[in-house]
C-alpha positions, 0 to 999 in steps of 0.5 A, a space after each residue: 426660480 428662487 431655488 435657481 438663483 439660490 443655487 447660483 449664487 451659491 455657487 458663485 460664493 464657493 468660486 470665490 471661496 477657492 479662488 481665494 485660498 489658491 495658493 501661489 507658486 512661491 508660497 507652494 515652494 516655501 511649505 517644502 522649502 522651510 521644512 527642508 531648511 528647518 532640518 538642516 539648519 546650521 547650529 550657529 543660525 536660528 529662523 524665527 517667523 514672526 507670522 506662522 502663516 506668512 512663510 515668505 517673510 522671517 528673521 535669521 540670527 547667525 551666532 558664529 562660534 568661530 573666527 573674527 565675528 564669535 560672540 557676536 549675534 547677527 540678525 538678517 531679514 529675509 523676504 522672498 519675493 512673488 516671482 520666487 524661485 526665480 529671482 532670489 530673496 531679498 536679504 539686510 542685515 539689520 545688525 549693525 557691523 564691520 565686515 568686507 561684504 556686509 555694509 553698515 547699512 545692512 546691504 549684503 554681498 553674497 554671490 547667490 544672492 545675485 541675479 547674475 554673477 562673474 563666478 556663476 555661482 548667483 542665483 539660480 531656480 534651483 537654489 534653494 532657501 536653505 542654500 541662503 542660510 548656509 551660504 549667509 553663515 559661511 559669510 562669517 567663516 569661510 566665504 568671507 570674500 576681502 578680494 571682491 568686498 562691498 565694503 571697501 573700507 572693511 577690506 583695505 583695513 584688513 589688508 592693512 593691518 589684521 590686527 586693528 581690523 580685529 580689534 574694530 570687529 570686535 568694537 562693533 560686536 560690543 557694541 552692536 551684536 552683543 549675545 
């Protein structure tokens, strides 16, 4: 009698030992996707995880060395959601900036970020994480989008006068976006 309740709750403990090192479907996709984002990397961007095992959660810096923005450093956050690859990661800008489709408060315009798009280029299931990367570094060169901004102000001011727009990006990355 004790070797059977012995043997059941021994059981017992394996069952809840495996349920809980079940991994979930997105967690499985990012054990791939990092990897493949990691080795084709742009050379102005660096991921960094703050937590090795907590794949759905890190930082992306971007340093372009083009265009309006070079000499800045501008960091992201990004945080893949349960429901991933279905829905897209969540991305902010925690560098403070001037750009058309960045806001001052970190909200970032970038159509494959979208859910749904006009263009239908937004999100889809096979999007990947990588697809992200680039497509946020290209935010610096040449998707920069002055036509459909979320930064209204940013874009009429270039529209305005190129060179006062140049001049303010460049104050913002003085001040904020320092190397």
């Amino acid at each position: 009698m004790i070797t059977l309740k012995n043997k059941q709750a021994k059981r017992n403990q394996e069952h809840t030992d495996t349920t809980s090192k079940r991994l979930s479907i997105r967690d499985m996709l990012l054990v791939k996707e990092v990897q493949e984002m990691e080795e084709n990397l742009p050379s102005t961007c660096e991921v960094n995880f703050s937590d090795a095992s907590c794949l759905h959660e890190f930082s992306l810096t971007v340093t372009p060395d083009t265009g309006y923005w070079q000499g800045g450093k501008f960091r992201f956050n990004i945080s893949v959601p349960d429901e991933y690859n279905i829905v897209p990661p969540k991305v902010a800008c925690t560098t403070k900036l001037y750009h058309p489709n960045i806001t001052e408060v970190g909200e970032v315009c970038l159509s494959l970020l979208r859910q749904s798009s006009y263009d239908s280029m937004g999100w889809a299931p096979t999007r990947k994480l990588k697809d992200v990367v680039w497509g946020l570094n290209s935010l610096f060169t040449d998707l920069l989008n002055f036509d459909d901004p979320l930064n209204v102000e940013a874009a009429d001011h270039y529209a305005r006068d190129k060179e006062s727009f140049k001049s303010k990006v460049g104050e913002f990355v003085q001040l904020y976006a320092r190397r």
